[in-house]
N, C-alpha and C positions, 0 to 999 in steps of 0.2 A: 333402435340398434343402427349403428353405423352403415354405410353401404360401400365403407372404405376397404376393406379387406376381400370381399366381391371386387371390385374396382383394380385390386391390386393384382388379383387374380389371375384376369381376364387379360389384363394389360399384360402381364408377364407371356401368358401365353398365346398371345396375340405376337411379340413378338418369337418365338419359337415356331410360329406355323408360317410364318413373314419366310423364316428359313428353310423351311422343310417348301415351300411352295418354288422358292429362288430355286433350291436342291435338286426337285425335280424337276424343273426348265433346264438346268443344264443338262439332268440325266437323258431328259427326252434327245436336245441337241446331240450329247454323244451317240447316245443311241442310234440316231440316224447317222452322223458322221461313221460310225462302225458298219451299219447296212452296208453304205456306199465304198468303203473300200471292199469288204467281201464284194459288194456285185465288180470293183477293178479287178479282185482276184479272177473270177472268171473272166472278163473281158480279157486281161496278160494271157491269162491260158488259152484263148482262145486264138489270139494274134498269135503264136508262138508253135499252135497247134500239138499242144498240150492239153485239151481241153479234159479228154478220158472220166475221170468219175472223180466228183465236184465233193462228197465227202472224205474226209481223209481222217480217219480214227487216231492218225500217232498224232496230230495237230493237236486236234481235240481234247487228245490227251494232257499233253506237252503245257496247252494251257491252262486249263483245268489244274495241274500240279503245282502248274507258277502261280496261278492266283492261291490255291488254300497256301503256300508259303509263303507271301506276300499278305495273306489278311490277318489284321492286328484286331478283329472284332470290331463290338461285340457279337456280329452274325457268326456264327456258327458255320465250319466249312461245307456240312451239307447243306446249308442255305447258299450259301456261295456257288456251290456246283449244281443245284439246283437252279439259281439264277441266270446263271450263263450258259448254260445246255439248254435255257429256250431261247437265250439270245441269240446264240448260234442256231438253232434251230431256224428260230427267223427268219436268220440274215442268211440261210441254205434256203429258203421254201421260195427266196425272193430270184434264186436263178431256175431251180425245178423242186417241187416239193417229191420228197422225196418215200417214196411206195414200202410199205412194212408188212409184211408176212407176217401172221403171227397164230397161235392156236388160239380159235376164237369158242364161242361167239365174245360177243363186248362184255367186259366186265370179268374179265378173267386173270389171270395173275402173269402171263404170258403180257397180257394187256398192259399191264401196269411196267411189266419190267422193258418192253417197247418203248415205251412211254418215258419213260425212267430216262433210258438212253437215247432216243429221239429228240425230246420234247412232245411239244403238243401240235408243234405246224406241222409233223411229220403225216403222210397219208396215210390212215390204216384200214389192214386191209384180213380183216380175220378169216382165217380157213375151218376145215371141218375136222380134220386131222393133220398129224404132220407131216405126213405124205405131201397132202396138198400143199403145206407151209414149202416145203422145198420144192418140189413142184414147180411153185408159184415164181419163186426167183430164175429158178436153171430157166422156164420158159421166157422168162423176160417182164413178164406181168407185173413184177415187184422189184425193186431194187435190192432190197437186205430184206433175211430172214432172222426173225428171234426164235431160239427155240430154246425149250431145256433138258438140260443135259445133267444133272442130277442135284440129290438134296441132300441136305446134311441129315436126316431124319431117313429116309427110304434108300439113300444109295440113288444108284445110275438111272438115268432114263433109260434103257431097253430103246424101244426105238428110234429115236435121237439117233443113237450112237452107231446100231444098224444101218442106216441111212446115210451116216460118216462116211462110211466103209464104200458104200455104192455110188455115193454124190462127187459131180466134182466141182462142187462150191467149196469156197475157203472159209475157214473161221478169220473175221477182222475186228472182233471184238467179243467183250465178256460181261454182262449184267451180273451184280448178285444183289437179289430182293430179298431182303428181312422177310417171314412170314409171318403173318397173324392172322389165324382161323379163329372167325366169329360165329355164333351160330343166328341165324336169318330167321326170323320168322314173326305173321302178324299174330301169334298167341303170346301172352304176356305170362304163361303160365308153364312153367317145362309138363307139369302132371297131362296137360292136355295134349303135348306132344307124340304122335304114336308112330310118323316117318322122318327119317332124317337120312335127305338127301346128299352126293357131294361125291365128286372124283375118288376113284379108289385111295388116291396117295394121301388124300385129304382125311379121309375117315381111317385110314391108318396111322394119321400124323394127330389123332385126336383119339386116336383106341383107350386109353386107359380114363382121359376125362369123361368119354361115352359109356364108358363100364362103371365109374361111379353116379355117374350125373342122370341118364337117360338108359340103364338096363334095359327094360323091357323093350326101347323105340326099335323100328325093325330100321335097320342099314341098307341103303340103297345104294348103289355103286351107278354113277352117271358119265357122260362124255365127259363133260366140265365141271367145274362149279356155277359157273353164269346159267347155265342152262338148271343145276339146283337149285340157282336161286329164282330161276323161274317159274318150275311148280312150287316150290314155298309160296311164291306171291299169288298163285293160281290154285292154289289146295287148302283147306283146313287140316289144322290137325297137323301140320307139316312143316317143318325146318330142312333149313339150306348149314351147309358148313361151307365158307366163302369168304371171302377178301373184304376189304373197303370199298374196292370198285364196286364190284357185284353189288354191294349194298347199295350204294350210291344210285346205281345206274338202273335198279329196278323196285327203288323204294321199299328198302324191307329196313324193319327197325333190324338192332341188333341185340336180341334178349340176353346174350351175354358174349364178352369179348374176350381173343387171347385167349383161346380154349386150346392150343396146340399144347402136348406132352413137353415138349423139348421145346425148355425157354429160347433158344438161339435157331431157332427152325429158321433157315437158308437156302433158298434155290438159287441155283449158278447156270444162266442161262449164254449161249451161245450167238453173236450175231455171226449171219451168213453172208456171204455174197460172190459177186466172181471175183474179186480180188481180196487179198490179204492187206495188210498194213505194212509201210516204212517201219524204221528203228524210231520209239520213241523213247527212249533211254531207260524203262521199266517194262519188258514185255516177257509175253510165256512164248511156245512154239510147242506145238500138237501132233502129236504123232500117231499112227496106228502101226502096227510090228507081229510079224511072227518070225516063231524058231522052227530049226527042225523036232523034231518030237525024241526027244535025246535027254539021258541025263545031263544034270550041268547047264542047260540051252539057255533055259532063261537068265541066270547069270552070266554067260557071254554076251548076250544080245544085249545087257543093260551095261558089258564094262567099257563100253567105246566112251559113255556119259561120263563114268568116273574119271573116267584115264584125261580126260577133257576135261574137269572139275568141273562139268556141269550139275546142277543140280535138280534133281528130279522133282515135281511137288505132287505129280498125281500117277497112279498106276491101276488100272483095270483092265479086267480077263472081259473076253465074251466067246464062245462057240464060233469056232468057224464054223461058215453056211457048207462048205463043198467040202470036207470030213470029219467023219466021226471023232469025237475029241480030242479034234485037233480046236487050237486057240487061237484070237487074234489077240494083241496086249494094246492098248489103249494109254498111251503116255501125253503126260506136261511135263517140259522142262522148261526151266528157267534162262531168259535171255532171248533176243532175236534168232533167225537162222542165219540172219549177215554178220552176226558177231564172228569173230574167229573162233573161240573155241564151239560157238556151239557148229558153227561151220564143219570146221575139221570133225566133231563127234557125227555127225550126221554121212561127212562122205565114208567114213570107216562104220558106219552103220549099212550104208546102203552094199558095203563088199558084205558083211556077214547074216544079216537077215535074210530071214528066207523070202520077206515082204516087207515092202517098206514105202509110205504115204505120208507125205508131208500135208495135213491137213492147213498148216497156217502160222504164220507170227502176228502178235499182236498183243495192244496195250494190255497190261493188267489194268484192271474194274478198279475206277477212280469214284471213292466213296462219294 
C-alpha cells in the first residue's frame, strides 16, 4: 500500500501548524505589547496624580462590548469575553493584584462568579459569611466585594440586601452566573445514597428532582455548597448538591448533572467597593426608597421615574429594621445617575421620599 496519502497528510498539516505556531508568536508579541501600555496607563496616572483605583468597570465594559461587536467568529462571544477578562486581568495584577471578597470557602458559586468577572490573577480572598465579605472591603483588606444578591429560582438574597441598606460601599458592577447543580458523591449508586448535603437555596433549587430521584435521602441544610461537597468526600453514603467548581476543587465524581428544577436557574451577583463606575454607555443605577405609610405612596415615590422616562427593571420590598411595617423599596433603573434624565428623576426623588440611597451606577453584566 501506498505511503502517499500519509505523506500528503502530514505535509498538509504540517503546513497549518507552520501557521497556527507564526499565529501564536505574534499573539504572544501583542500580548505583551498590551501589558506595557496598561502598566503606561498607570505610570500617566500617576504623573498626573490621578492614580486613585486602577480598575475601572465602565472600561472594561466599553471594551468587552466593542470586541463581541467586532467578532466575525468562529469563537463564540463568551469565548471572546472570556479571553480578555483574563487578559486584562493580567495586565491589572502587573500594577497591583487585585483583593476579592467573596462567600467562601473555595469551590463555591460565589467563587466562580468572582472569578467570571476578575479573572484568574485576581487575589481571592473567601470569607465565612457575608458579613465578613463586606466587612472585608469597608476595612480595606480587600478591594472589591462579590456577593449575591438574588436568583431567578429563590428570589432576593435577604442578607445581601440588608447590608445594602447599612453598608456604605457602592455597587461597581453585576455578575450573572448560569447555574447547574450536580449531585457530588463517591457512590455510583443513588439506592446507596442516605444524606444529601447542600445550601438551603440549593436544595430548594433542586426540591422537586430530590422528591422524585432520592425520596427517602434526609436533607441537610449547610453554610455552603463547598463545604457539602466536603463531607461528601469525607462520608459514605453521602452526596453534595454543588457547582463544577466544588467538583473540581474537591474531587468528587458527578453521579449526575443539571439536577436544578428551573432549566434557566440564574444568580445575579453584585461587585462592591468604595467607589461606583463612570458612564459606560449601557449601565443600571440602584436605589433603596421609602414612603410615608400612606395610601397612594408607593405610586408617587415611583412617578418622578416615569415622568423622566426612566425605566424601571427591578423592584423589591424588605421590612424596615426601626418600624413595624414600615418598608424599605429596593429599585434598578435603567441608565447612569449622570445621564440627565435619570439625573433630574433622582433630584425630584430625593424632595419626595421619605429615604433615599443611591447605592451605585454601573455597567450592565457583559455576557
Amino acid at each position: 500500500m501506498s505511503d502517499q496519502p500519509q505523506n500528503d497528510l502530514q505535509k498538509a498539516l504540517a503546513g497549518v501548524r507552520a501557521d497556527i505556531d507564526r499565529i501564536d508568536g505574534d499573539l504572544l508579541k501583542l500580548l505583551n505589547d498590551r501589558a506595557r501600555c496598561a502598566q503606561r496607563v498607570g505610570e500617566i496616572k500617576a504623573e498626573f496624580g490621578e492614580a486613585g483605583f486602577i480598575y475601572r468597570p465602565e472600561r472594561e465594559a466599553q471594551v468587552l462590548r466593542r470586541l463581541q461587536e467586532a467578532n466575525a467568529g468562529p469563537l463564540l462571544n463568551e469565548n471572546i469575553t472570556f479571553f480578555f477578562r483574563e487578559v486584562m486581568s493580567a495586565c491589572l495584577s502587573l500594577e497591583q493584584p487585585l483583593g476579592i471578597a467573596f462567600l467562601g470557602p473555595l469551590g463555591t458559586f460565589s467563587e466562580s462568579a468572582a472569578t467570571k468577572h476578575f479573572g484568574h490573577a485576581g487575589r481571592l480572598l473567601p470569607q465565612s459569611s457575608i458579613d465578613d465579605v463586606f466587612r472585608e472591603v469597608e476595612s480595606g483588606h480587600a478591594h472589591y466585594a462579590v456577593v449575591p444578591v438574588e436568583n431567578s429560582t429563590e428570589g432576593a438574597v435577604g442578607r445581601t440586601m440588608d447590608l445594602l441598606l447599612q453598608s456604605s460601599l457602592k455597587i461597581c458592577g453585576e455578575v450573572v452566573l448560569r447555574i447547574h447543580q450536580n449531585l457530588l458523591t463517591r457512590e455510583t449508586d443513588l439506592g446507596k445514597i442516605t444524606k444529601v448535603y447542600s445550601h438551603a437555596q440549593s436544595l430548594a433549587q433542586c426540591h422537586e428532582w430530590l422528591n422524585r430521584m432520592l425520596p427517602h435521602a434526609q436533607r441537610i441544610s449547610v453554610g455552603s455548597n463547598a463545604q457539602a461537597a466536603q463531607k461528601a468526600a469525607e462520608e459514605s453514603g453521602v452526596a453534595a448538591i454543588a457547582g463544577e467548581a466544588a467538583a473540581e476543587r474537591y474531587d468528587l465524581p458527578k453521579l449526575v448533572e443539571n439536577i436544578e428544577d428551573e432549566p434557566n436557574n440564574t444568580t445575579r451577583f453584585l461587585v462592591l467597593g468604595k467607589h461606583d463606575a463612570g458612564p459606560s454607555g449601557r449601565d443600571k443605577t440602584s436605589l433603596i426608597m421609602s414612603a410615608p405609610n400612606r395610601t397612594g405612596a408607593l405610586h408617587e415615590l415611583l412617578l418622578p421615574l416615569s415622568s423622566a422616562g426612566v425605566s424601571m427593571c427591578r423592584l423589591e420590598s424588605r421590612p424596615a429594621r426601626n418600624a413595624l411595617w414600615e418598608y424599605v423599596f429596593y429599585v434598578d433603573i435603567e441608565g447612569h445617575r449622570d445621564e440627565p434624565a435619570v439625573k433630574a428623576a433622582l433630584e425630584k426623588l430625593a424632595g419626595s421620599a421619605a429615604y433615599l440611597k443611591t447605592l451605585g451606577s454601573y455597567p450592565v453584566a457583559v455576557y
